[in-house]
Chimera marker file (.cmm) of the C-alpha trace (Angstrom):
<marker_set name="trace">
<marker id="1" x="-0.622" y="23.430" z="3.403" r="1" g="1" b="0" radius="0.5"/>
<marker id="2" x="-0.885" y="21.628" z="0.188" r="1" g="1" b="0" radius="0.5"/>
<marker id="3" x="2.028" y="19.538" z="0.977" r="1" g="1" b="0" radius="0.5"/>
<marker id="4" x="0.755" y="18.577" z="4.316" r="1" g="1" b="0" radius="0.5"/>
<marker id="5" x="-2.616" y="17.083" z="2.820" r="1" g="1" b="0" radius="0.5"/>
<marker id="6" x="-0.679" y="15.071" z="0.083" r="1" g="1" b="0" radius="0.5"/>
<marker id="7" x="1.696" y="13.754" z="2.524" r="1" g="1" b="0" radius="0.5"/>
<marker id="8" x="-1.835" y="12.453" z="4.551" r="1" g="1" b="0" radius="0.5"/>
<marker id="9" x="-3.445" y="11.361" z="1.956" r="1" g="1" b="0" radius="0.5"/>
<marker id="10" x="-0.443" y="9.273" z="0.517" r="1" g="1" b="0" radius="0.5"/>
<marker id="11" x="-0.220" y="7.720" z="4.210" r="1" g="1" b="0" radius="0.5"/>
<marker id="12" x="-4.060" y="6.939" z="4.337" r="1" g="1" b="0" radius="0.5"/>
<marker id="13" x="-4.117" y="5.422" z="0.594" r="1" g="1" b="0" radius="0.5"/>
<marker id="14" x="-0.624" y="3.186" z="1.222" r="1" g="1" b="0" radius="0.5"/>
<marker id="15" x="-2.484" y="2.126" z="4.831" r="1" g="1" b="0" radius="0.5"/>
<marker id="16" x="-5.686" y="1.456" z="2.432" r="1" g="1" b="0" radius="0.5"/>
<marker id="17" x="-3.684" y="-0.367" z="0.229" r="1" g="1" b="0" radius="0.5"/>
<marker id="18" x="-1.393" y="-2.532" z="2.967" r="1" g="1" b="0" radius="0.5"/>
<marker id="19" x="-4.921" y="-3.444" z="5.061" r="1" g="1" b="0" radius="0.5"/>
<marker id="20" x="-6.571" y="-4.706" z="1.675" r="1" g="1" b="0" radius="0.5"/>
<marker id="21" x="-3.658" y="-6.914" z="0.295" r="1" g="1" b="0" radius="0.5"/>
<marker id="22" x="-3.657" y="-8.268" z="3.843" r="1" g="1" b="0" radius="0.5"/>
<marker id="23" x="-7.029" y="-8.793" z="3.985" r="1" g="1" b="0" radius="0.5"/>
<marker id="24" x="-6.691" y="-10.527" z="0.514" r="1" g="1" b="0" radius="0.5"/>
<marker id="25" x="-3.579" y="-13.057" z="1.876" r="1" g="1" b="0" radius="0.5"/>
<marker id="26" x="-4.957" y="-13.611" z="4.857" r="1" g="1" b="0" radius="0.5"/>
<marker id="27" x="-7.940" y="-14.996" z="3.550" r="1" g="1" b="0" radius="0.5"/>
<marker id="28" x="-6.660" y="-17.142" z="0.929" r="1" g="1" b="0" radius="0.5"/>
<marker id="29" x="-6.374" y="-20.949" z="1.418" r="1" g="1" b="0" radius="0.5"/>
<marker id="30" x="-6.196" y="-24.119" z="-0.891" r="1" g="1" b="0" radius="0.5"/>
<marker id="31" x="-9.419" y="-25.341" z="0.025" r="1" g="1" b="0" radius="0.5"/>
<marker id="32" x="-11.874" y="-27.495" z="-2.312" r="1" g="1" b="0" radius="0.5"/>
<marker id="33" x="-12.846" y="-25.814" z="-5.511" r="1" g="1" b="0" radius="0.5"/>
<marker id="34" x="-9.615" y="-23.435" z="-5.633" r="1" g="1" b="0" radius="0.5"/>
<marker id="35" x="-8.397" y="-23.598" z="-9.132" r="1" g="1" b="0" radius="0.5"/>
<marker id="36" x="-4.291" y="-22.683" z="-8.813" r="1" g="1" b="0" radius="0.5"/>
<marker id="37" x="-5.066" y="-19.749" z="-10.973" r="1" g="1" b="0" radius="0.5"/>
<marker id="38" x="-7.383" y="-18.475" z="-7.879" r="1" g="1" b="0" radius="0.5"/>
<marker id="39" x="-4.911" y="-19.442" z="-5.524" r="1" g="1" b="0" radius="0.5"/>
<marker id="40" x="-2.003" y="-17.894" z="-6.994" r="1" g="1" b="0" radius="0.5"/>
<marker id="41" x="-4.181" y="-14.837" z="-8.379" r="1" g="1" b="0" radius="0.5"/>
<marker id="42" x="-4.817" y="-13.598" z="-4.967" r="1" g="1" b="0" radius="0.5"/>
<marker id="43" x="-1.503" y="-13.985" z="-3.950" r="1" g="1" b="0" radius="0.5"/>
<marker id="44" x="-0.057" y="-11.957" z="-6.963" r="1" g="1" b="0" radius="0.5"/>
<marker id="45" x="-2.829" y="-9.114" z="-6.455" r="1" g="1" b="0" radius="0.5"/>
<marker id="46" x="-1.884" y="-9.274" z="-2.139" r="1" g="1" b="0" radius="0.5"/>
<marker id="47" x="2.103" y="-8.478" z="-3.659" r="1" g="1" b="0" radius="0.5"/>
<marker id="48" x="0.791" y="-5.968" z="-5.631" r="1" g="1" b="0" radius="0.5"/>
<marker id="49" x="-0.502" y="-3.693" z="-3.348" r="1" g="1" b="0" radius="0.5"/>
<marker id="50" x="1.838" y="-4.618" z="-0.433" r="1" g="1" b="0" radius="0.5"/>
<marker id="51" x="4.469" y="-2.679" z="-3.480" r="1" g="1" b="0" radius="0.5"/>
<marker id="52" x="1.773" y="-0.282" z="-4.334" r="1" g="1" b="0" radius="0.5"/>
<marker id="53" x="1.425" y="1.160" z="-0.214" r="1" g="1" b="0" radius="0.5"/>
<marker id="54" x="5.379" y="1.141" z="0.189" r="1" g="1" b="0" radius="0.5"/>
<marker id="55" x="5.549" y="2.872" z="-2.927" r="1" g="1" b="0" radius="0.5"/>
<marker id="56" x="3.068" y="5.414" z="-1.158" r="1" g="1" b="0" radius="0.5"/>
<marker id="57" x="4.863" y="5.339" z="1.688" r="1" g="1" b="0" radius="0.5"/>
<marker id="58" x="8.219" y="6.361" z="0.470" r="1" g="1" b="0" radius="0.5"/>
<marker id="59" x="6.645" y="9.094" z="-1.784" r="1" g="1" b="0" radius="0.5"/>
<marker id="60" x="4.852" y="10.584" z="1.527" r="1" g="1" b="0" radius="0.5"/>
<marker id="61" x="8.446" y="10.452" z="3.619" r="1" g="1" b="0" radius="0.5"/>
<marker id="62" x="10.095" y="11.985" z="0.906" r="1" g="1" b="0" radius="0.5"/>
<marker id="63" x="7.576" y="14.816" z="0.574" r="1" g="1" b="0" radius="0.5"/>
<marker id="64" x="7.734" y="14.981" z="4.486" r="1" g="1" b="0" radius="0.5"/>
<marker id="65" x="11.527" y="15.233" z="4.760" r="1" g="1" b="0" radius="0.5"/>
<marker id="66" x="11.662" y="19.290" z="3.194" r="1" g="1" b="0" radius="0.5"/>
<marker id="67" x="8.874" y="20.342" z="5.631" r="1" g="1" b="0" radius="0.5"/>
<marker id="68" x="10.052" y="18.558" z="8.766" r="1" g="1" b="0" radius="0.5"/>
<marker id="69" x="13.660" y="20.458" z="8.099" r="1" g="1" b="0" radius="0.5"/>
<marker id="70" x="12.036" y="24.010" z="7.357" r="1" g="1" b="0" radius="0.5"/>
<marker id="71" x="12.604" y="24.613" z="3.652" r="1" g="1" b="0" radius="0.5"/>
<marker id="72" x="10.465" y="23.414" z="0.924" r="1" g="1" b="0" radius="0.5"/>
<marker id="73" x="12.417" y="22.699" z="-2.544" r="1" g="1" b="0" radius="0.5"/>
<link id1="1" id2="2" r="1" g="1" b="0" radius="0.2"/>
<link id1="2" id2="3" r="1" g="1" b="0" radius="0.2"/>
<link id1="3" id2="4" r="1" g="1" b="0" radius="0.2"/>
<link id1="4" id2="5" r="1" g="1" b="0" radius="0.2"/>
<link id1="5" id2="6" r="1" g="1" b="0" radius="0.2"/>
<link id1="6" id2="7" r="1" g="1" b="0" radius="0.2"/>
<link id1="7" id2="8" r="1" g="1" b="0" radius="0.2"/>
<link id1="8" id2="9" r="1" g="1" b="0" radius="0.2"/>
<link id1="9" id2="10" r="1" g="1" b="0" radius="0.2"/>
<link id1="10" id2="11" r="1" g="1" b="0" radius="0.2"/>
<link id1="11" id2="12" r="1" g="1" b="0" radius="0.2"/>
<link id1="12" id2="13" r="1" g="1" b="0" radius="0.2"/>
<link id1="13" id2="14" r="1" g="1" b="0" radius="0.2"/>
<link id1="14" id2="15" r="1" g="1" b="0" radius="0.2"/>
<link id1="15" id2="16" r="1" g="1" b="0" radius="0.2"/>
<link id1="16" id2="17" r="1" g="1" b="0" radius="0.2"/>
<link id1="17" id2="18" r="1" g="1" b="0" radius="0.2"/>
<link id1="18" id2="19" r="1" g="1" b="0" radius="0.2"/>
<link id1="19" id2="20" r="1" g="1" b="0" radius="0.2"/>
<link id1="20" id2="21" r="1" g="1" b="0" radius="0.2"/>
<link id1="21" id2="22" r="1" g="1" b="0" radius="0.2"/>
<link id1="22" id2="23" r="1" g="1" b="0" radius="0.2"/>
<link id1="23" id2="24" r="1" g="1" b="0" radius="0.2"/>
<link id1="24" id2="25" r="1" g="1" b="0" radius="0.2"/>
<link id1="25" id2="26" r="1" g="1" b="0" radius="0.2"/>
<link id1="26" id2="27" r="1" g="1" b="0" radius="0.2"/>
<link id1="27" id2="28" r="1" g="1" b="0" radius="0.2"/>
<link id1="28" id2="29" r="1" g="1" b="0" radius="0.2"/>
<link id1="29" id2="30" r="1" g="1" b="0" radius="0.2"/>
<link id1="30" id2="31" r="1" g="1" b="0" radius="0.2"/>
<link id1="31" id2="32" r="1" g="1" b="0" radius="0.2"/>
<link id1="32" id2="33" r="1" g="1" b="0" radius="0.2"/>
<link id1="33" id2="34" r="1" g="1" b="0" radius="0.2"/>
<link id1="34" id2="35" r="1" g="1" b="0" radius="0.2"/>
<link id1="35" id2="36" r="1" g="1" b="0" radius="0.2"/>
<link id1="36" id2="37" r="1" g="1" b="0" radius="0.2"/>
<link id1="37" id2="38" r="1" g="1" b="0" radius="0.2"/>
<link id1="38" id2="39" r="1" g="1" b="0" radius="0.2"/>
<link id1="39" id2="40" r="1" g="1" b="0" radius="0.2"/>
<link id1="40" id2="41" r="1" g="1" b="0" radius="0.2"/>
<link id1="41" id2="42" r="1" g="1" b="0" radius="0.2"/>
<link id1="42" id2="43" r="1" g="1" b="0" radius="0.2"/>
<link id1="43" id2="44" r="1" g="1" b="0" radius="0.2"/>
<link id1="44" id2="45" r="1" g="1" b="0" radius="0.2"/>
<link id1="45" id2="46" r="1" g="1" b="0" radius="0.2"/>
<link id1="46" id2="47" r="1" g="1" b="0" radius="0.2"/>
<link id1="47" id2="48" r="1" g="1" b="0" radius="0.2"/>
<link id1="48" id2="49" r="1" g="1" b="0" radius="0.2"/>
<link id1="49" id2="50" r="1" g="1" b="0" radius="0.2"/>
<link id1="50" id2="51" r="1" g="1" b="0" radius="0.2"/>
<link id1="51" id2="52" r="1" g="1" b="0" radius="0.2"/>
<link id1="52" id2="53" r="1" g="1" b="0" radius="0.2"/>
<link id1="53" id2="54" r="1" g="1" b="0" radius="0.2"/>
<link id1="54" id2="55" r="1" g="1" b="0" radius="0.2"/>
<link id1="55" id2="56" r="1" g="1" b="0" radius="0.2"/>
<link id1="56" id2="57" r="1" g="1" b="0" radius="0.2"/>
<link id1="57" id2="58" r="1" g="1" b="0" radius="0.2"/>
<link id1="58" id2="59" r="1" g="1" b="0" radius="0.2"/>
<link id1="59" id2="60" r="1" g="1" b="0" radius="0.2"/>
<link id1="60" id2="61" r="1" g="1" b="0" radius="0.2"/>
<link id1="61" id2="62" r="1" g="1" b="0" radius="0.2"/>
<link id1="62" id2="63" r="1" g="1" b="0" radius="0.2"/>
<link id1="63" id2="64" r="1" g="1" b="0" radius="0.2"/>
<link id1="64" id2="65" r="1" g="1" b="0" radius="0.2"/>
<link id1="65" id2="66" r="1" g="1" b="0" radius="0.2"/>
<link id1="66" id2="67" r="1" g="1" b="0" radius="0.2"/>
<link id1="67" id2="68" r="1" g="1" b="0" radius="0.2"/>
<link id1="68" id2="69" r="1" g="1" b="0" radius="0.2"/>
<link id1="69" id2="70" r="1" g="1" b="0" radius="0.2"/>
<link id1="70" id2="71" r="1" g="1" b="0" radius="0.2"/>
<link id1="71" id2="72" r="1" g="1" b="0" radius="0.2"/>
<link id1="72" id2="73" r="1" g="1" b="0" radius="0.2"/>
</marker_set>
């Protein structure tokens, strides 16, 4: 049961993390008054957390893998 709940909330904290770096890049623009550090700022912290939920995401599949196959290690 424990394992389940992990596995969720590693899913739900990588989606968290995915929908806020693309929130982040897909609101970023070289517009007037964007300094480069800004600019570039945003798109370093939208990478970030694109690496942070796969890194979520691969923990959660590879804690899903022993239950789905019937033995727990």
């Amino acid at each position: 049961m424990r394992e389940d709940l992990q596995v969720y909330l590693f899913l739900f904290v990588g989606s968290l993390c995915l929908l806020l770096a693309s929130l982040f890049a897909g609101n970023v623009e070289w517009a007037l008054g964007t300094t480069s550090t800004s600019f570039y700022g945003t798109v370093f912290v939208s990478f970030i957390l694109i690496l942070i939920a796969g890194i979520f995401w691969v923990s959660a599949a590879k804690l899903l893998r022993p239950i789905r196959h019937g033995h727990a290690e």
